[in-house]
C-alpha positions in Angstrom: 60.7 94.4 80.3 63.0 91.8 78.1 61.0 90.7 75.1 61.2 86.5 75.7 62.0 85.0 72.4 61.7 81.3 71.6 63.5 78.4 73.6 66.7 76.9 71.9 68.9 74.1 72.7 71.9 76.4 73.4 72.3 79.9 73.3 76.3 80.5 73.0 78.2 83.8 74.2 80.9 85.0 71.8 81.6 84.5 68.9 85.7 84.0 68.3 87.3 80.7 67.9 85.8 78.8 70.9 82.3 79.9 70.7 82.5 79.3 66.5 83.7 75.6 67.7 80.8 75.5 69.7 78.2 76.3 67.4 79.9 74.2 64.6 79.8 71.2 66.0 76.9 71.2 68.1 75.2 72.3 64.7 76.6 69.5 62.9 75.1 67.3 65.4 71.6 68.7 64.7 71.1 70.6 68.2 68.9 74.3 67.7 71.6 77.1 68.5 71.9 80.6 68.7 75.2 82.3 68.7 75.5 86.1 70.3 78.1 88.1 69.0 78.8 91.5 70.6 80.7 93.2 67.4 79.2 93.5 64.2 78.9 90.8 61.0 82.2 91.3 59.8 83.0 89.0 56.8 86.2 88.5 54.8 85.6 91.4 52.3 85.7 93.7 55.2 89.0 93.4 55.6 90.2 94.0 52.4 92.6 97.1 52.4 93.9 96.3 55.5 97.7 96.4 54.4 98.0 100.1 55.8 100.3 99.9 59.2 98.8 103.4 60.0 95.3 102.4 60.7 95.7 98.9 62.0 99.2 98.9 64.2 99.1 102.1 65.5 95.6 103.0 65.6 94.2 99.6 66.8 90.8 100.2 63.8 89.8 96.7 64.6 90.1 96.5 68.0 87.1 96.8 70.6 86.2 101.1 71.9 87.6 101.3 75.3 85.1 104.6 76.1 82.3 102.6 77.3 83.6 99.1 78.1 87.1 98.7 79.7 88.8 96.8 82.6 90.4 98.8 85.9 93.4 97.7 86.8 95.8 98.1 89.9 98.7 95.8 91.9 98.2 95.6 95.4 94.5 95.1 97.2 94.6 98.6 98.4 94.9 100.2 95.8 92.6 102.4 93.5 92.5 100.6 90.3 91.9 103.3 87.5 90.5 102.4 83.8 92.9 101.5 80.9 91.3 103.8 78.0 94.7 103.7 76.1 94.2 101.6 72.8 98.0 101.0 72.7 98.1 99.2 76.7 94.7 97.2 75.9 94.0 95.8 72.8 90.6 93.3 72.5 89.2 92.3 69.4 85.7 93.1 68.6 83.3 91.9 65.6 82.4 88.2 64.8 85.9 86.1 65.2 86.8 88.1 68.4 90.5 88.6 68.8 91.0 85.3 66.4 90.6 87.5 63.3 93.8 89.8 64.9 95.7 87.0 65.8 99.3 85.9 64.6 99.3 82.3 64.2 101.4 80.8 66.8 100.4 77.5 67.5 101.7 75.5 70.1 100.5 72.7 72.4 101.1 73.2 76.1 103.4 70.1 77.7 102.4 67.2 79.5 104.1 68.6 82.4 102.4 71.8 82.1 98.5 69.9 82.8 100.0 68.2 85.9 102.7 71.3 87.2 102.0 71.2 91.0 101.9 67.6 91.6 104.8 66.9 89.5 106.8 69.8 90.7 106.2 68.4 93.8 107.3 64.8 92.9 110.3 66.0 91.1 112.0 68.7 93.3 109.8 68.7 96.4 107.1 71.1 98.0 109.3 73.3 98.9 110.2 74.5 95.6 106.5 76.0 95.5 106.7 80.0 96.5 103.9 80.0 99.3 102.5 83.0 97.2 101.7 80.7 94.0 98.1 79.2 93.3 100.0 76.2 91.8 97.4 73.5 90.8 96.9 70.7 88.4 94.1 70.8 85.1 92.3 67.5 85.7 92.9 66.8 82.3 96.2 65.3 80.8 98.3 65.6 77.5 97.1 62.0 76.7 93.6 63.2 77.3 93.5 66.6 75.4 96.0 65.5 72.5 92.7 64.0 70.8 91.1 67.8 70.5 94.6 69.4 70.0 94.6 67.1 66.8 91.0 68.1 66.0 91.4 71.4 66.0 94.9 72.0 64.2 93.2 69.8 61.3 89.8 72.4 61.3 92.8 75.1 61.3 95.2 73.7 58.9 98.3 74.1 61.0 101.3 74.2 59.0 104.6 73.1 61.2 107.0 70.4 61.5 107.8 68.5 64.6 109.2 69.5 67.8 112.3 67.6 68.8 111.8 67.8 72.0 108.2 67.4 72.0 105.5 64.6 72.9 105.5 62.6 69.1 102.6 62.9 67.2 100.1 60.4 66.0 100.2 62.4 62.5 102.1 65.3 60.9 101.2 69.0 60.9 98.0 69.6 58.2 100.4 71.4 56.3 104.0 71.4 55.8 106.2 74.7 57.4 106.0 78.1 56.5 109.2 79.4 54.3 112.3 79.3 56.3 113.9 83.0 55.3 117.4 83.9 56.0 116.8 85.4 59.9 115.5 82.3 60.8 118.4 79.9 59.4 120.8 82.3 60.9 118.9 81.7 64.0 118.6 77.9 63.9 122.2 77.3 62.6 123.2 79.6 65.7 121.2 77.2 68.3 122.5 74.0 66.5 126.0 75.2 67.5 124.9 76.0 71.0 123.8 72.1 71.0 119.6 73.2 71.4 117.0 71.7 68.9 115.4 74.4 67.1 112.5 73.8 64.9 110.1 76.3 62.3 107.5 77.3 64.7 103.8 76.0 63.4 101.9 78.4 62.2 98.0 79.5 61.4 98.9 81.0 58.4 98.8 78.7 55.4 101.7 77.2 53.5 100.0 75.7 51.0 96.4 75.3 49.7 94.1 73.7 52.1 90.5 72.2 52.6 90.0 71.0 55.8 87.8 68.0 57.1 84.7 70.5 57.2 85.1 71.3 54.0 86.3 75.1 54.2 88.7 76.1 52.4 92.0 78.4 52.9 94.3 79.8 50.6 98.3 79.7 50.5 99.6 82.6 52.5 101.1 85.2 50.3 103.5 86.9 53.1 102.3 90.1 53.5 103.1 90.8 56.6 99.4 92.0 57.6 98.4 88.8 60.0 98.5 90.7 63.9 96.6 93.5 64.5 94.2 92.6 61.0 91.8 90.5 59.5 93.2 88.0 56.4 91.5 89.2 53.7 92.7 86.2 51.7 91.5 83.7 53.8 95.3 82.5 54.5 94.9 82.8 58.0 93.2 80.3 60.6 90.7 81.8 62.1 86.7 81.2 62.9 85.6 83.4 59.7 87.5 81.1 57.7 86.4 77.9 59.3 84.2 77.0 62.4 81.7 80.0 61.5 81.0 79.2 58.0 80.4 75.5 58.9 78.1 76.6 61.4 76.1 79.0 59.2 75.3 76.2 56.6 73.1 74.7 59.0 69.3 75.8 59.1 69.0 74.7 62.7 72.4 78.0 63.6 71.2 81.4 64.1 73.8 84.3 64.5 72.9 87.6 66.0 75.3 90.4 65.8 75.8 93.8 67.8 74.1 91.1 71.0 75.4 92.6 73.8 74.6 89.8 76.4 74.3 91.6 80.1 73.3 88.9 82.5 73.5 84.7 82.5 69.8 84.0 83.5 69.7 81.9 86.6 66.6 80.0 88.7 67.9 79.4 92.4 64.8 76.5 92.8 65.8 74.4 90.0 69.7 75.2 90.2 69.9 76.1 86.6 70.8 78.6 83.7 67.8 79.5 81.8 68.7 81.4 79.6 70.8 85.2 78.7 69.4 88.7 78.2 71.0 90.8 75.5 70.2 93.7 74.5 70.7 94.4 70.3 72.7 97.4 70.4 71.5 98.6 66.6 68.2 99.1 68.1 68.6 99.2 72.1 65.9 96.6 72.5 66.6 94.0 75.4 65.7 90.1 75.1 66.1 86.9 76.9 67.1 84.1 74.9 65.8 80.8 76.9 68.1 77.6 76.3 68.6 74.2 78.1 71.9 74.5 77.8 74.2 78.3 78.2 77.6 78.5 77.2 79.9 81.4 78.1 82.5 81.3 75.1 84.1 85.3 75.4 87.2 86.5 76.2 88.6 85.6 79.8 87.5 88.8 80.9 84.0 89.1 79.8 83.6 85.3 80.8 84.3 86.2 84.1 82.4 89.4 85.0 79.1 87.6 83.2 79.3 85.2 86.0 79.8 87.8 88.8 77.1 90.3 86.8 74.9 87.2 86.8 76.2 86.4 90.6 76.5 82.7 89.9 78.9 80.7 92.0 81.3 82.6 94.8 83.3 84.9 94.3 86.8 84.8 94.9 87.8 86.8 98.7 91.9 86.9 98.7 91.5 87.7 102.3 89.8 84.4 103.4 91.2 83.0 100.1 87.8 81.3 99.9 85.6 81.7 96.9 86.4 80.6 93.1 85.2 82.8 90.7 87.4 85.8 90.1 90.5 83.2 91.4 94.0 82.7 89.5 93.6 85.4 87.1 97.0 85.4 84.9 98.3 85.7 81.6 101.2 86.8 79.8 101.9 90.5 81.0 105.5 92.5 80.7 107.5 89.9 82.1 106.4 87.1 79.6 108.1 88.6 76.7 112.0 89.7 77.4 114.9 89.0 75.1 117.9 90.8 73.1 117.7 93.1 70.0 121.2 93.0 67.9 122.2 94.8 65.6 124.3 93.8 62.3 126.8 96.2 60.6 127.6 93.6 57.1 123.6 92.0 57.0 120.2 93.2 55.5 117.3 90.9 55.6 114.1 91.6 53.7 112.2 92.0 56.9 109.3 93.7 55.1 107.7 90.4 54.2 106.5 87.9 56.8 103.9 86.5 58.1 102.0 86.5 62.2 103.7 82.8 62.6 106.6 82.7 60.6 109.3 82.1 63.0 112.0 79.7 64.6 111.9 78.1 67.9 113.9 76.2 70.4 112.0 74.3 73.3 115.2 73.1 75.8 114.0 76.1 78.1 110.4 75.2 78.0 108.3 73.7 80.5 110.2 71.2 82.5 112.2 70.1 79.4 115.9 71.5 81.4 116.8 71.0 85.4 115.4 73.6 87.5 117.0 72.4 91.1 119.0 75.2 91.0 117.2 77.5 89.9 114.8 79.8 91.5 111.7 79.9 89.1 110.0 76.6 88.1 108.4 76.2 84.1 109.8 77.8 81.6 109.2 79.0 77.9 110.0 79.2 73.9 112.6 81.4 72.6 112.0 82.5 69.1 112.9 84.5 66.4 109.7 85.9 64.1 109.6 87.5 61.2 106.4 89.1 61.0 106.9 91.4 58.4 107.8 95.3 59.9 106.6 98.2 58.1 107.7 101.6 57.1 107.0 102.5 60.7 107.2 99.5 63.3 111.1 99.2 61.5 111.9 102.9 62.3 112.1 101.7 66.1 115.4 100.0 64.9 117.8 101.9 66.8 120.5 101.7 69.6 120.0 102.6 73.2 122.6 105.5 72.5 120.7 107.4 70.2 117.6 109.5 71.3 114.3 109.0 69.3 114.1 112.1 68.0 116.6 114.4 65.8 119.3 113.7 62.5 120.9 110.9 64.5 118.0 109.1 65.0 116.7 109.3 61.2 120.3 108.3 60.2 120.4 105.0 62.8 116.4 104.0 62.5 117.5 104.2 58.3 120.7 102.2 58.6 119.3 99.6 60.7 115.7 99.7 59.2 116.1 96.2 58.1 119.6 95.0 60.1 118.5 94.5 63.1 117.0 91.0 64.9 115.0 90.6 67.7 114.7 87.0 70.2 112.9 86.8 72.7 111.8 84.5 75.5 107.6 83.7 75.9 107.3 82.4 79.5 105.1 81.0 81.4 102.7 82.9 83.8 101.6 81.7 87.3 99.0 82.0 89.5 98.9 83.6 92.7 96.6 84.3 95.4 96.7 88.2 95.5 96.2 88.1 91.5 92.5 88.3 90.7 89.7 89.9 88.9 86.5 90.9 90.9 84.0 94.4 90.0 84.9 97.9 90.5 83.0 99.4 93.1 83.8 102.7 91.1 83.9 102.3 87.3 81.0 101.5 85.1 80.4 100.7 81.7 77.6 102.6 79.3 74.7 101.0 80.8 76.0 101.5 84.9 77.3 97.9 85.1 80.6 98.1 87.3 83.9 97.2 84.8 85.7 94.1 85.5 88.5 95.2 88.4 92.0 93.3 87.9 94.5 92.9 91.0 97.9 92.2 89.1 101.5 92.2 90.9 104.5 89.7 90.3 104.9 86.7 92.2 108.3 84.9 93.2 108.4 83.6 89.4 108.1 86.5 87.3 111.4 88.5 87.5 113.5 85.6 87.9 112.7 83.5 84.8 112.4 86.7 82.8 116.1 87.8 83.3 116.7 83.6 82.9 115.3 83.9 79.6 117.1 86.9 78.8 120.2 85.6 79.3 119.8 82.3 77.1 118.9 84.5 74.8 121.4 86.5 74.7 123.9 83.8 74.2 122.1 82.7 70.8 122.1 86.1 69.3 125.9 86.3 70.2 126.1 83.2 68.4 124.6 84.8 65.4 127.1 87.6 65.2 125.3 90.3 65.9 127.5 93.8 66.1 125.5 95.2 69.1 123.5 93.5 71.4 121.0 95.4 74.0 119.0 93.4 76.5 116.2 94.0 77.9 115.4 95.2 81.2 113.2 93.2 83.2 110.2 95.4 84.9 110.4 96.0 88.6 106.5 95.7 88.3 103.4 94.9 86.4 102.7 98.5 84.4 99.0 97.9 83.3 100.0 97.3 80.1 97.4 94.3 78.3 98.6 94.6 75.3 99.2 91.1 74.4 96.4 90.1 74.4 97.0 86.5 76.4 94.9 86.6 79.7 93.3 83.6 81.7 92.0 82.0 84.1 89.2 83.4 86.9 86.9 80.8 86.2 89.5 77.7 86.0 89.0 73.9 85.6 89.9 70.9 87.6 89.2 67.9 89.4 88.0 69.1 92.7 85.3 71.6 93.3 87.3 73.2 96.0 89.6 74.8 93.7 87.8 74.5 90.4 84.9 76.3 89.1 84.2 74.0 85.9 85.3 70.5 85.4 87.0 69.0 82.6 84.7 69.6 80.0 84.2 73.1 81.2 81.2 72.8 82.7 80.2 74.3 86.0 80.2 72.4 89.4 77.7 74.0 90.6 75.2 74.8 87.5 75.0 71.5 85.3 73.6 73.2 82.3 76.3 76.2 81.8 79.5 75.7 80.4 82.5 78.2 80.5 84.7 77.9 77.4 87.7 79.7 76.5 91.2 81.2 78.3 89.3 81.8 81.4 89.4 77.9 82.2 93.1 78.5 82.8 94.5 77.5 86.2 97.7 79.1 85.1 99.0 79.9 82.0 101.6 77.4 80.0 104.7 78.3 78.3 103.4 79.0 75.1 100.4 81.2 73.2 97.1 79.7 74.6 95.4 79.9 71.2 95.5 75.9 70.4 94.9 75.1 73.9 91.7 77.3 73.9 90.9 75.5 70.9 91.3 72.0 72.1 89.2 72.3 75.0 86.3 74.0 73.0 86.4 70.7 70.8 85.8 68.8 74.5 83.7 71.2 75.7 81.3 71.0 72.4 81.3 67.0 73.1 80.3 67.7 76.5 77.5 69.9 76.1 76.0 67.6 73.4 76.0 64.3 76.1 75.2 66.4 78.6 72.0 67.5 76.4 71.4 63.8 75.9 72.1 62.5 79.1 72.2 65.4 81.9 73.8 65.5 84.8 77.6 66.0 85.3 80.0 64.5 83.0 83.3 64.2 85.4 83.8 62.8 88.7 85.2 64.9 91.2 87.9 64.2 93.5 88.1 64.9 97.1 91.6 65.7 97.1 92.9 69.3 96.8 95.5 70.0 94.1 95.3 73.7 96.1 98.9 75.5 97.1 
């Protein structure tokens, strides 16, 4: 039997940036947590020596074992799904910070249009322009509403940008000012300019400048070394929870963090309708506990958010037969058809691609969201097309070679050499809907170490996919033609979804809203049907945006944290539900 420990305000699960924003603030405010992290206690000194492109981007060292704990995948409902055990098609971060500490730094907020898609889709070009196969539905939250926790959190993050053109206008400037602007990226902006779009230096997560931020953490200048995705910042440059949220939580008495706490099961009492609690076991010592709380919050990774609640069997699954159910429901994210563009090459240029940082990039927005006319056109949303410079590596640059050479052999070594550092890559980050055959549910086959079934993911494209892919492609070929480029190859948009996760962008299954017929948690992420557990993070999705869902996540973690602290003072649900369906 579970050892039962002692009773705690809140008990949160995961321990990446959500869950850290969770724990800080609900710290702050005085409230007894406990924060379960499945990884170990990783701290900043661990990843020193992580500039070695060997270990980290092409053998994945910090990312999460896929031996014992995986997801199955296949695209139609009759299939067998079979488990991805290949590090380089699913990539999920492990130890405290999560997949924050791997992240890059983009840092966008979604659109107005984006929280309110299917209702003013439908006001703008009609219900028609809805595929019947998309799970289109609206947030219950707008712009307005969020833009107070997007502000929050780029402020705890220290943001470094410069406005949008074409976006919403803010009610302050970036934290910090923009990253460098290197000569890629002013080829690429002064190439848009003449094409009459609006580019902008993309905001970033990396710093640009010394910062302490309102919590008094503080983050160092980036030095461009082009280690930020796929490692941990071992100069604090970075924004991520073991730079910020974490450490502020941890200088509180009334935070506790337990490491290597795998949490198995949401405890749940089907008299009083509530979450009592989680059992864990501590994987350095195999010993199983139950952590009582008043209040539980899920804060993991989409897909471990999800199979919790089905583990746990909390709320109905999601049946795409009946198309009943909700957990499980609008599972998406940004597979092979979110990222298409153009590689060119240049004969006369060499840029010092070698140094860079995850964010340090150029953007234009006039193909994002809603922000160009899509009568005519047979997708709806949209996306950013960008130019980053990372920073590529001895390896990652030796990809740099034309369609017409094979990769092996003298003509290869000769082309991958000449075009090492001559060649430029744009590429188009789309949005990803929902659908009714796309979901996540168990495997009735695979299991994990300890004989729980793995989390079982239905992906296929929609009506959207293909089409705004080869859109993208196409606009972004035009700008690299702009630039001059000697050679350009385009990329080839997927007949299907390959079961390749390697971006590391996945949402929705448990997704918010203002009706319970279509939502499983409400605006401030807690649960319709359980009061006291909240469901934080990517998984609150009802489709994904045109842009990384990092700041997004963020935002809503900042509600979320507000609304588990009234809801610990007040009880009862915090939003008002409306009868109306937003539902395709």
């Amino acid at each position: 039997m579970p050892e039962e420990l002692e009773k705690v305000d809140v008990v949160v699960v995961g321990m990446g940036w959500a869950g850290g924003i969770v724990c800080a603030e609900l710290a702050k405010a005085g409230k007894n947590v406990v924060g379960l992290e499945k990884g170990g206690h990783a701290t900043r000194s661990d990843y020193i020596g992580v500039k070695d492109e060997l270990r980290f981007d092409n053998r994945y060292e910090i990312m999460q074992s896929l031996k014992g704990d995986t997801v199955t995948s296949r695209n139609e409902i009759e299939d067998t799904a079979l488990p991805v055990r290949t590090m380089a098609d699913n990539q999920m971060g492990t130890d405290l910070g999560g997949a924050s500490v791997h992240w890059a730094g983009a840092s966008y907020r979604y659109w107005p249009y984006e929280f309110e898609i299917r209702s003013q889709t439908i006001e703008k070009y009609g219900e028609d322009k809805i595929p019947e196969d998309m799970s289109l539905q609206d947030w219950g939250i707008t712009y307005e509403e969020l833009e107070p926790y997007y502000e929050k959190w780029e402020d705890t993050a220290g943001i470094s940008g410069e406005q949008d053109p074409l976006a919403p206008e803010r009610n302050k400037p970036w934290p910090n000012p923009p990253l460098n602007e290197t000569p890629s990226l002013k080829m690429f902006k002064d190439a848009a300019t003449n094409l009459g779009l609006h580019p902008f230096q993309i905001a970033a997560g990396n710093m640009s400048q010394n910062y302490e931020n309102p919590d008094g953490e503080k983050l160092n200048a980036c030095m461009y070394c082009s280690f930020c995705t796929r490692a941990g910042c071992d100069f604090d440059a970075k924004s991520d929870p073991l730079a910020t949220v974490i450490p502020t939580a941890m200088r509180h008495d009334n935070f506790e963090l337990r490491t290597r706490a795998n949490v198995r099961r949401v405890l749940y009492d089907e008299d009083s309708n509530e979450a009592t609690g989680v059992m864990y076991v501590d994987e350095t010592t195999g010993e199983e506990y139950e952590q009582p709380a008043d209040v539980v919050v899920l804060a993991a990774f989409a897909f471990t958010n999800n199979r919790l609640l089905m583990l746990s069997d909390i709320g109905e699954q999601y049946d795409p037969e009946t198309r009943e159910g909700l957990i499980g429901r609008n599972f998406n994210g940004q597979y092979n058809s979110a990222f298409h563009g153009v590689r060119g090459f240049f004969e006369n240029e060499k840029f010092n691609l070698y140094m860079g940082a995850g964010a340090l990039g150029a953007a234009v927005n006039d193909y994002a969201a809603d922000n160009f006319d899509h009568t005519d056109l047979d997708f709806i949303g949209g996306g950013a097309i960008e130019l980053r410079q990372y920073g590529f590596g001895a390896i990652s640059s030796s990809s740099n070679y034309t369609r017409e050479v094979s990769n092996w052999g003298a003509d290869y070594k000769a082309e991958s050499l000449k075009y090492a550092y001559s060649a430029l890559r744009i590429w188009y980050s789309s949005i990803a809907m929902s659908y009714w055959h796309n979901y996540v549910d168990l495997d009735p086959t695979y299991k994990d170490e300890y004989g729980d079934p793995l989390l079982r993911i239905t992906y296929k494209f929609g009506a959207n996919e293909r089409p705004i892919a080869q859109f993208g492609i196409d606009r972004c070929h035009e700008i690299m033609e702009e630039m001059g480029a000697d050679i350009i190859e385009d990329d080839e948009v997927a007949e299907e979804f390959d079961h390749v996760f390697s971006g590391g962008h996945y949402t929705g299954g448990v997704v918010m809203g203002d009706d319970p017929e279509t939502s499983a948690v409400n605006n401030y992420l807690q649960m319709w049907d359980v009061d006291n557990l909240f469901v934080v993070g990517g998984s609150a999705f009802p489709q994904f945006g045109s842009h990384h869902p990092t700041p997004t996540i963020g935002a809503l973690a900042y509600r979320a944290a507000e609304g588990v602290e009234r809801f610990l003072d007040e009880g009862g649900q915090l939003a008002t539900a409306k009868s109306k369906t937003m539902k395709a």
